[in-house]
C-alpha positions in Angstrom: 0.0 0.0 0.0 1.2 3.5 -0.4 2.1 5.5 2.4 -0.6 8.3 3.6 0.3 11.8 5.1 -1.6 14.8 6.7 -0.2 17.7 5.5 -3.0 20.1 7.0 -5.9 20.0 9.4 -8.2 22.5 10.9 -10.8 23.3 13.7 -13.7 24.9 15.3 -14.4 23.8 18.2 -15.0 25.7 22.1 -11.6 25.1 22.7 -10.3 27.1 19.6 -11.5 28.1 16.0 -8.0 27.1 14.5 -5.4 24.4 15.0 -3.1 26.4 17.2 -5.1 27.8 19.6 -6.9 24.4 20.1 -3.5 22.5 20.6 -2.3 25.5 23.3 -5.7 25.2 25.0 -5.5 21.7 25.0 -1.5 21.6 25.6 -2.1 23.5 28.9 -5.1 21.3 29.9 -7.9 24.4 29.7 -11.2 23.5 29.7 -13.6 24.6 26.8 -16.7 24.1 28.9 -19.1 27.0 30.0 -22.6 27.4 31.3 -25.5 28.4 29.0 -27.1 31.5 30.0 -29.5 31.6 26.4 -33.6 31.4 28.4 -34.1 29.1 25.6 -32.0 26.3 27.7 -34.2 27.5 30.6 -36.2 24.5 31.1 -33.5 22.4 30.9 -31.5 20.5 33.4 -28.5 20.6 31.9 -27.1 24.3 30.9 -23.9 23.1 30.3 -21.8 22.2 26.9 -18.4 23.1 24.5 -20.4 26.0 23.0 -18.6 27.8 19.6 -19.8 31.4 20.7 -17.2 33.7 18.8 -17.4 31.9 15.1 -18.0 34.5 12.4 -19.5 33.0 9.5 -19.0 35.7 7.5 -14.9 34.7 7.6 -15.8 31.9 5.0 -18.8 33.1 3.4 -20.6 36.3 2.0 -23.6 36.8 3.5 -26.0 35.2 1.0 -24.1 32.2 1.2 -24.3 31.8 5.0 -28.0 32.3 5.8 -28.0 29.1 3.5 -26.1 26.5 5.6 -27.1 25.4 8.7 -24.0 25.9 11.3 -22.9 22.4 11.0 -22.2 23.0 7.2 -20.8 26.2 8.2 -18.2 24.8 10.7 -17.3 22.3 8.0 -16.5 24.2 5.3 -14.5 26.4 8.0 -12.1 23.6 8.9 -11.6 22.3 5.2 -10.5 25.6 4.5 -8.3 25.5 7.0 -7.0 22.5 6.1 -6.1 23.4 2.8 -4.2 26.6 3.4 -2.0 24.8 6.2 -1.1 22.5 3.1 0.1 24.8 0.8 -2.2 22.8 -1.9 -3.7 26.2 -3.2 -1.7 27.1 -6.4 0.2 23.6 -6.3 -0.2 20.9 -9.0 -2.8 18.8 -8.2 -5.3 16.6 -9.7 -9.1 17.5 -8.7 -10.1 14.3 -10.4 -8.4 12.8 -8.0 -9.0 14.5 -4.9 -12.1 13.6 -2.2 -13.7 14.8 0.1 -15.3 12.2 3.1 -16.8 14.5 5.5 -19.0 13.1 7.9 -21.6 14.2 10.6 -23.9 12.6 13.9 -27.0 14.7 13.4 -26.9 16.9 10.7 -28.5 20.1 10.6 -31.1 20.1 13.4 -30.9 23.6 14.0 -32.8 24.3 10.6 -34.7 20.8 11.0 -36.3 22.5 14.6 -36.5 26.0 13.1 -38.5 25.1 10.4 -40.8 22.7 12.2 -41.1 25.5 14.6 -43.0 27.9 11.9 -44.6 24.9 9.6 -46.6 24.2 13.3 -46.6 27.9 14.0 -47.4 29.9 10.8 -48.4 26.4 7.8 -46.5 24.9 5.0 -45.8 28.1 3.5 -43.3 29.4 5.6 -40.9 26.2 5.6 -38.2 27.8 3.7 -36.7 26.3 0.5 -33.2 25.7 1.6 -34.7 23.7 4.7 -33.8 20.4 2.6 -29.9 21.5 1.4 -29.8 22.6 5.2 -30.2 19.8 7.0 -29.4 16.2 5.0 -27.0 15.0 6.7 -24.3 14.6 3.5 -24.7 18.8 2.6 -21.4 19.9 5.0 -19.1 17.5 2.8 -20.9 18.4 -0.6 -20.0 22.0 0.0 -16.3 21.3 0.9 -16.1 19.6 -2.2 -17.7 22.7 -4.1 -15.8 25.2 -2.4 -12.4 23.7 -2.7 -13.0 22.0 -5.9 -12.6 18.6 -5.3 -14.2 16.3 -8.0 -13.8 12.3 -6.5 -15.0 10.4 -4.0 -17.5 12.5 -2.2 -19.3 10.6 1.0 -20.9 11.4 4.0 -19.7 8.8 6.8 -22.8 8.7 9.8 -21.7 6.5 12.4 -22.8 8.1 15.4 -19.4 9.3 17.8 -17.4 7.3 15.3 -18.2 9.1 12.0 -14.9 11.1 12.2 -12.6 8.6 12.3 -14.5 6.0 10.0 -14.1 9.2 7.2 -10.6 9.2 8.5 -9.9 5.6 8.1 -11.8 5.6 4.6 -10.2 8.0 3.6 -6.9 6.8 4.4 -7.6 3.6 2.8 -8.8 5.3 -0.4 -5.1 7.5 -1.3 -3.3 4.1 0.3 -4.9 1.8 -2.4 -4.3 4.3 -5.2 -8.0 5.3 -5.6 -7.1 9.2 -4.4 -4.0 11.3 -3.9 -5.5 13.8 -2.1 -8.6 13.4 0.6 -10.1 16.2 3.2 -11.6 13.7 5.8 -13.1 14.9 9.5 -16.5 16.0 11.0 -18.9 18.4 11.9 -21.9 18.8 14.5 -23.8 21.8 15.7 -26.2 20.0 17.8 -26.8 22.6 20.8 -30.1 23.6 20.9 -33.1 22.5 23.6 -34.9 19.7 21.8 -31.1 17.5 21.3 -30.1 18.5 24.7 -33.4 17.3 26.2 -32.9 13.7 24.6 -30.0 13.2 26.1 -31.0 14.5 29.2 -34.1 11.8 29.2 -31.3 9.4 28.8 -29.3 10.2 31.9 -25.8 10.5 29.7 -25.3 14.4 30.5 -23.2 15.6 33.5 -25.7 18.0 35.5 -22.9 19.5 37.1 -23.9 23.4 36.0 -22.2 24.8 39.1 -18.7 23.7 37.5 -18.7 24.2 34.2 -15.3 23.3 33.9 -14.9 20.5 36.1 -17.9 18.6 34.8 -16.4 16.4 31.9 -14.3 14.0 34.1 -13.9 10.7 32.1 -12.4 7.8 34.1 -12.6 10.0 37.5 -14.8 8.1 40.2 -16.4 11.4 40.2 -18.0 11.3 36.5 -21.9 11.3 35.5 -21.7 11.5 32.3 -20.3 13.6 29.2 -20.9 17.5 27.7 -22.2 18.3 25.1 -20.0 20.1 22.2 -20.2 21.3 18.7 -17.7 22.0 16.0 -15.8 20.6 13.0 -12.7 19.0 12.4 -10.8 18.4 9.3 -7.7 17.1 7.8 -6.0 16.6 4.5 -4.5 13.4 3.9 -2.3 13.1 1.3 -0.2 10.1 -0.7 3.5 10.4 0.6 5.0 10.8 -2.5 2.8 13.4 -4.2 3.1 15.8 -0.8 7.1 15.4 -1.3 6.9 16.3 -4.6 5.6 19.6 -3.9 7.7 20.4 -0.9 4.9 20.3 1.7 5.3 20.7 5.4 4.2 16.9 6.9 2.6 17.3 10.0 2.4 13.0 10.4 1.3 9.7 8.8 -1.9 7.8 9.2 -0.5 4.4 9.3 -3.7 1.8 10.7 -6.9 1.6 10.5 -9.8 -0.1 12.3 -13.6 -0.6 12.4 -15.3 -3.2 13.9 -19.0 -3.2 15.5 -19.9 -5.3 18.4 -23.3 -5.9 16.9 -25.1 -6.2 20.2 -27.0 -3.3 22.5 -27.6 -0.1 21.0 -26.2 1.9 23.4 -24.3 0.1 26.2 -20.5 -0.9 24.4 -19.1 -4.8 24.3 -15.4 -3.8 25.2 -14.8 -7.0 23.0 -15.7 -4.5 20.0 -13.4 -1.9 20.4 -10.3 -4.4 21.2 -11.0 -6.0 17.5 -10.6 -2.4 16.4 -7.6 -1.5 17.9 -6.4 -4.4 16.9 -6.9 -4.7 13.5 -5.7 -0.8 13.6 -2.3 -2.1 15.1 -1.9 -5.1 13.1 -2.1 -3.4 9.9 0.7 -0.6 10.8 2.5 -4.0 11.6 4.6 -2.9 14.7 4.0 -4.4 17.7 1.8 -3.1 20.4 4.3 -2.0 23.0 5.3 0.6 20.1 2.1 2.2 20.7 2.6 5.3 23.3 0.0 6.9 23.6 -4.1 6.2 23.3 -6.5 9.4 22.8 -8.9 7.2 24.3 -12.9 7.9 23.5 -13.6 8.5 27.0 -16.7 10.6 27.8 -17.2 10.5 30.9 -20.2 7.9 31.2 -19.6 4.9 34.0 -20.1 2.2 31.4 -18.6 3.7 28.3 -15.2 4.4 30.1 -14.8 1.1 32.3 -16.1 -0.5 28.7 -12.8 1.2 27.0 -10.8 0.6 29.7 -11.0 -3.0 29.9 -10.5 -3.0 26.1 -7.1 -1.3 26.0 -6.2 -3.7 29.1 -7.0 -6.5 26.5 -5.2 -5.5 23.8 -2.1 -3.9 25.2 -1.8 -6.5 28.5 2.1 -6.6 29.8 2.3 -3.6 27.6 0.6 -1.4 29.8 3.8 -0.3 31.6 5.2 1.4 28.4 1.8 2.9 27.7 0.1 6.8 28.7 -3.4 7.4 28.2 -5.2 10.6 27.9 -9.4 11.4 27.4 -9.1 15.3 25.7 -13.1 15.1 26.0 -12.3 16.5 29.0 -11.3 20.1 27.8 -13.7 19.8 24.8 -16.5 18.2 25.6 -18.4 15.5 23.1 -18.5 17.0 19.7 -20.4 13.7 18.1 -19.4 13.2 14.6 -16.4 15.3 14.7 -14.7 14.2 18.4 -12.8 11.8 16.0 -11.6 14.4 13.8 -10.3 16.8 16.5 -8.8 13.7 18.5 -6.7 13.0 15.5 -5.5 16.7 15.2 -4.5 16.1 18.8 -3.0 13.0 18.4 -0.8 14.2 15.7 0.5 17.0 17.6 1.0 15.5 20.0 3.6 13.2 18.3 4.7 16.6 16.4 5.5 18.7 19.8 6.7 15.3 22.2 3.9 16.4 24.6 0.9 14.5 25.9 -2.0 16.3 26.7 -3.8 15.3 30.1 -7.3 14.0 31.5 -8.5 17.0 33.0 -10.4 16.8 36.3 -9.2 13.2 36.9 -9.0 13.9 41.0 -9.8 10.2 41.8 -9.4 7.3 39.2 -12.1 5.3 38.8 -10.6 1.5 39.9 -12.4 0.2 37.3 -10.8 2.1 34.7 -7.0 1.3 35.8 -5.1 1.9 33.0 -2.0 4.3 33.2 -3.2 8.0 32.6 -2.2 11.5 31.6 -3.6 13.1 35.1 -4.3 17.0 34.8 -0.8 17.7 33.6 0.8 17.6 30.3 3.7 14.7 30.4 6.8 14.7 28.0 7.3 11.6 25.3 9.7 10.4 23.2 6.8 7.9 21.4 6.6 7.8 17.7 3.0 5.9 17.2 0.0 6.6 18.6 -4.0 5.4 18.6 -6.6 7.3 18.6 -10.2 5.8 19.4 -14.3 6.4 18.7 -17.1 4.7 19.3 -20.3 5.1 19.0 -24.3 4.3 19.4 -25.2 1.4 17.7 -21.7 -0.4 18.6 -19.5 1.8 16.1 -15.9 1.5 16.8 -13.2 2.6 14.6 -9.6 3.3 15.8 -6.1 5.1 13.7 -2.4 4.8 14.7 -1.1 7.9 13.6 3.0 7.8 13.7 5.6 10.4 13.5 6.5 11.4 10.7 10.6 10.9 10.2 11.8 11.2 6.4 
């Protein structure tokens, strides 16, 4: 197979609206979570969540263009731009034939789905507007990238639940590493903060209700956790074939070297941790080192008592006697649950992680959960000299889909 690179990536998210500030919020272990003051959340008992308040749309559109996309399209388009000017690609020889765009989401565009069943209930049929439809299907955010940036193969919108992100990822890998692509912007995006989403979850008991501490209330594998935040945003990157990037002298920023997805085929929202071994392993095996190369996990974690002990005993699995050479770090913790994109920052994370020799921490991780031993990045940033790393999502519906990302060495 031919070796794949990432040559740019960006972000929106609460914990930044570009790469750099992310990875120095993130660095420094700085949480992105604040309380909702909007009345609208009023009735809610959660007013918490990884809220993008200081986006301007207007940065990546005129103003016609952006009263047509719902935010999640919005964010996308944002971090695919991103992406692409980190790369250099813009005035380089490229092939747009041969250039895709796999850019997934959770939900789609709810905020225009609600808004305009709001006024067809309110005010009749008449006043549903005619972009509801482009708005809100769920496959619109990577269908703009691809018309903004003018990419003309593949073009597929991933839905996987919290593993969408990295299943565009792997996909995409897979697509430049089998010759099918050279070039491929991969990620996700979510904008799914409003009342009616935030009341579902609530119904479900999966949200931390802990409003009086914003900051402190996404605490995955701490004793102390009741569940994860809410977030929104968009993450993107641009994989490229190793070869092609050299030739045009671009900056490497890593290499996507493994790739797996499995699904545990059993309950539709409690995880098998049997699931997400397979996908770590398969993930592993096909970068063909051997697990104790493996330094670091970005590990799902969101915070929920069975999701994290599920995880945790799945990296126990896998890794075993190879725990002692192993850190692990949950950056949900800083940016809350952004859905179908939490794989796509993850893997920014990952990467720079590698890049800068730094691991971020586990925020609010005051008492470890004894269920969840595995050997963690607590509250403070830790120094490494690791050269692979995994990176993990899993979703509703028994999703999992893992990447090893290495450092990239010419």
């Amino acid at each position: 197979m031919r070796k794949v690179v990432v040559t740019g990536f960006g972000v929106i998210s609460s914990s930044g609206n570009d790469p750099e500030t992310m990875w120095k919020n993130i660095s420094s272990g700085k949480s992105g979570i604040r309380y909702m003051d909007d009345s609208a959340f009023d009735e809610s008992p959660v007013r918490i969540a990884g809220k993008v308040d200081d986006f301007s749309a207007e940065t990546y559109f005129c103003a016609k263009d952006a009263k047509k996309y719902d935010k999640y399209i919005q964010f996308a388009v944002a971090a695919a731009l991103q992406a692409v000017a980190m790369s250099g690609l813009e005035g380089a020889d490229w092939d747009p034939e041969r250039a895709g765009v796999y850019v997934g989401s959770g939900i789609g565009g709810i905020e225009t789905i609600m808004k305009n069943h709001e006024a067809f209930l309110n005010k009749g049929a008449r006043r549903v507007s005619p972009f509801m439809i482009p708005m809100m299907i769920v496959n619109m955010a990577s269908g703009v990238v691809a018309i903004r940036t003018g990419f003309k193969g593949a073009n597929y919108a991933p839905v996987s639940a919290c593993a969408t992100a990295n299943n565009a990822i792997g996909e995409a890998f897979l697509s430049i590493a089998h010759g099918q692509a050279d070039v491929m912007l991969a990620g996700g995006s979510d904008a799914g903060i409003q009342p009616f989403l935030l009341a579902g979850f609530s119904s479900m008991k999966a949200l931390s209700t802990r409003n009086d501490a914003p900051e402190q209330a996404s605490r995955p594998f701490d004793s102390g956790r009741d569940g994860f935040v809410m977030a929104e945003g968009a993450a993107v990157l641009l994989l490229e074939e190793e070869e092609h990037a050299r030739r045009r002298k671009a900056t490497i920023l890593g290499e996507v070297v493994g790739y797996g997805a499995t699904c545990d085929a059993g309950h539709i929202t409690s995880p098998d941790f049997q699931g997400g071994a397979r996908a770590m392993e398969i993930a592993i095996k096909q970068c063909g080192v051997p697990v104790a190369e493996i330094g670091y996990i970005n590990a799902h974690a969101t915070g929920t008592k069975e999701g994290d002990k599920s995880e945790a005993a799945a990296i126990r699995s896998v890794f075993g006697d190879s725990l002692k050479t192993l850190k692990v770090s949950a950056t949900k913790s800083m940016t809350g649950h952004l859905f179908g994109a939490a794989g796509g920052i993850e893997a920014i994370i990952t990467l720079e992680a590698l890049r800068h020799g730094l691991l971020p921490p586990t925020i609010n991780l005051d008492s470890p959960d004894e269920a969840c031993d595995i050997p963690h990045v607590c509250n403070k940033a830790e120094q490494t000299s690791t050269c692979y790393a995994l990176s993990n999502s899993f979703g509703f519906g028994g999703h999992n889909a893992s990447l090893v990302f290495r450092k990239y060495e010419e």
